[in-house]
C-alpha positions in Angstrom: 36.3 10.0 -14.3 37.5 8.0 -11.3 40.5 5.6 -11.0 40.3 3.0 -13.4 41.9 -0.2 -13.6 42.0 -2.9 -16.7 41.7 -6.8 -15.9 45.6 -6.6 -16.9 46.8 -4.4 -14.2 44.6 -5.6 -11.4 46.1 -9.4 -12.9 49.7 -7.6 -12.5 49.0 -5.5 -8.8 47.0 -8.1 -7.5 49.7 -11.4 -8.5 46.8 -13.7 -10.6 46.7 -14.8 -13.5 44.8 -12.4 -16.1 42.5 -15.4 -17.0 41.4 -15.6 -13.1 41.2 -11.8 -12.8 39.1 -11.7 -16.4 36.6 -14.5 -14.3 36.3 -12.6 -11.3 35.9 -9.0 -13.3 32.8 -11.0 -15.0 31.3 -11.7 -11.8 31.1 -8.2 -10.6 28.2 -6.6 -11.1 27.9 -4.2 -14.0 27.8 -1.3 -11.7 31.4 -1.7 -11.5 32.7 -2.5 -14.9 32.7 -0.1 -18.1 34.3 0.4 -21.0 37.2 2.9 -21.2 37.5 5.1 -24.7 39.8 2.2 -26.7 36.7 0.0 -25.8 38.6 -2.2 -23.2 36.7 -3.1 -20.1 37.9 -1.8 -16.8 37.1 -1.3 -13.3 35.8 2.0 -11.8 36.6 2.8 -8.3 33.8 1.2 -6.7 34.5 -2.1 -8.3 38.3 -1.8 -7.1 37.1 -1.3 -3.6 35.4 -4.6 -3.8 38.2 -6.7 -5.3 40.1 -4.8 -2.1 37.4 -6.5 0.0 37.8 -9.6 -1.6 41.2 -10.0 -1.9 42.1 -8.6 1.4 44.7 -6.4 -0.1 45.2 -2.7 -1.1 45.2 -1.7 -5.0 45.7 1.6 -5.5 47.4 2.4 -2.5 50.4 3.7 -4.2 48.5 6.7 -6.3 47.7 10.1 -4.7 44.4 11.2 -5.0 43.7 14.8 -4.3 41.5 15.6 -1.4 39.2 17.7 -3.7 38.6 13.9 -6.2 37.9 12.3 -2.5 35.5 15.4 -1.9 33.5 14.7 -5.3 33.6 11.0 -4.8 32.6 11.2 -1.5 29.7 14.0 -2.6 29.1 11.7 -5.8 28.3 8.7 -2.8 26.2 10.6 -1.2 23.9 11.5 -3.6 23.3 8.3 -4.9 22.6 6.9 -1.0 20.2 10.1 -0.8 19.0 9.4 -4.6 18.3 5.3 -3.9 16.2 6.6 -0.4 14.5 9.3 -2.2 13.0 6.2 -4.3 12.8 3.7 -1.8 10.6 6.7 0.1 8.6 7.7 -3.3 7.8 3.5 -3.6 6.4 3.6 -0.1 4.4 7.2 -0.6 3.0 5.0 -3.7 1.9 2.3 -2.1 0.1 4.1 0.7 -1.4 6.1 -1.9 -2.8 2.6 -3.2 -3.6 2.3 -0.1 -5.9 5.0 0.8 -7.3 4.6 -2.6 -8.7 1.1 -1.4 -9.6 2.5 1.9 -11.8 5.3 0.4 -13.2 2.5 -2.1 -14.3 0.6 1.3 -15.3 3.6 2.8 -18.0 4.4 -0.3 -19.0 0.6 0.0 -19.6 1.0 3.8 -21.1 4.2 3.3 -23.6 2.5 0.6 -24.7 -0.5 2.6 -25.6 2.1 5.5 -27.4 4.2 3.4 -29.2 0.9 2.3 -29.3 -0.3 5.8 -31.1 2.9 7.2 -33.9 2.9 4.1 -34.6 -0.3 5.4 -34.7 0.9 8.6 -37.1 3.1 7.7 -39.3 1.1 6.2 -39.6 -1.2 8.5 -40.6 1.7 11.3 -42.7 2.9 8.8 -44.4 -0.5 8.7 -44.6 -0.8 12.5 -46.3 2.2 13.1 -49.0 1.4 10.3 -49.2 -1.9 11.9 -49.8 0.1 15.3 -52.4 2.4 13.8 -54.4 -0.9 12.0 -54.4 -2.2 15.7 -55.7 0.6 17.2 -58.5 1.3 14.7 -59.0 -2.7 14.7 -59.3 -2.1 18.9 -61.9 0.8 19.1 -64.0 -1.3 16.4 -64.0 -4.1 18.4 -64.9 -2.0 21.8 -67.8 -0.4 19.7 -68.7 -4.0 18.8 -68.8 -5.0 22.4 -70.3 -2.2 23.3 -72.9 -2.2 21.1 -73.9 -6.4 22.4 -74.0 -5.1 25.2 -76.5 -2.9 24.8 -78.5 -5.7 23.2 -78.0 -7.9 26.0 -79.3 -5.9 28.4 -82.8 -5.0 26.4 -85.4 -7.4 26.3 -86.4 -9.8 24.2 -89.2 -7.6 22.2 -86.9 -4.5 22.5 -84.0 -6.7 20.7 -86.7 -8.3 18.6 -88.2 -4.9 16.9 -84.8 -2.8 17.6 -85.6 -0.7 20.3 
């Protein structure tokens, strides 16, 4: 456990009243505050650096702290910056995993209305070039036809007459 101090002694150190420092020790956020082992509420280090901030004034200035509880405070801060960006970094992996979920959703979509698309596609050339066929059969009976008044035309009138 860190430094600790109780809404009395930060009352006394800091020269308020213990009613104004009980108000302000409310106010912080729970992060800060905790309850000691007789049940009473104090303030952990990190809270006691922010009354310093906001009281412009130095708390526990007159108790030594060994290098090696500065070490594990210091180590204990670091993890929790590395531990708060190791989320913030797993939020973001999530949400470009929703992401590229959607993405491959659109992509099947895409990849249906092409496939749709090209049977169409087909179809329709499928169409033309029976369409092409019915015009060319359509054309050679209609040069035989011509062909074949022709012929009449140029017979005479008993040779058209009896078929000859």
């Amino acid at each position: 456990m860190g430094i600790e101090k109780t809404v009395s002694e930060l009352a006394e150190i800091l020269g308020v009243s213990r009613q104004a420092m009980n108000n302000r020790v409310k106010a912080l956020p729970e992060e800060f505050v905790e309850k000691n082992e007789k049940g009473v509420t104090v303030v952990n280090r990190a809270g006691l650096v922010k009354l310093e901030e906001i009281y412009k004034t130095t708390i526990f200035e007159d108790e030594p702290v060994s290098e090696e509880v500065k070490q594990r405070e210091l180590m204990e801060i670091l993890v929790d910056e590395k531990n708060a960006e190791i989320l913030r970094l797993y939020d973001q992996l999530k949400a470009k995993d929703k992401q590229l979920a959607e993405k491959d959703e659109q992509l099947r979509v895409k990849d249906v209305q092409i496939s749709e698309k090209d049977k169409q596609l087909d179809q329709q050339q499928q169409l033309t070039l029976k369409a092409m066929a019915d015009k060319e059969t359509l054309k050679l009976e209609l040069d035989q036809a011509k062909a074949e008044v022709e012929s009449t035309q140029n017979k005479g009138f008993f040779a058209r007459l009896f078929g000859k």
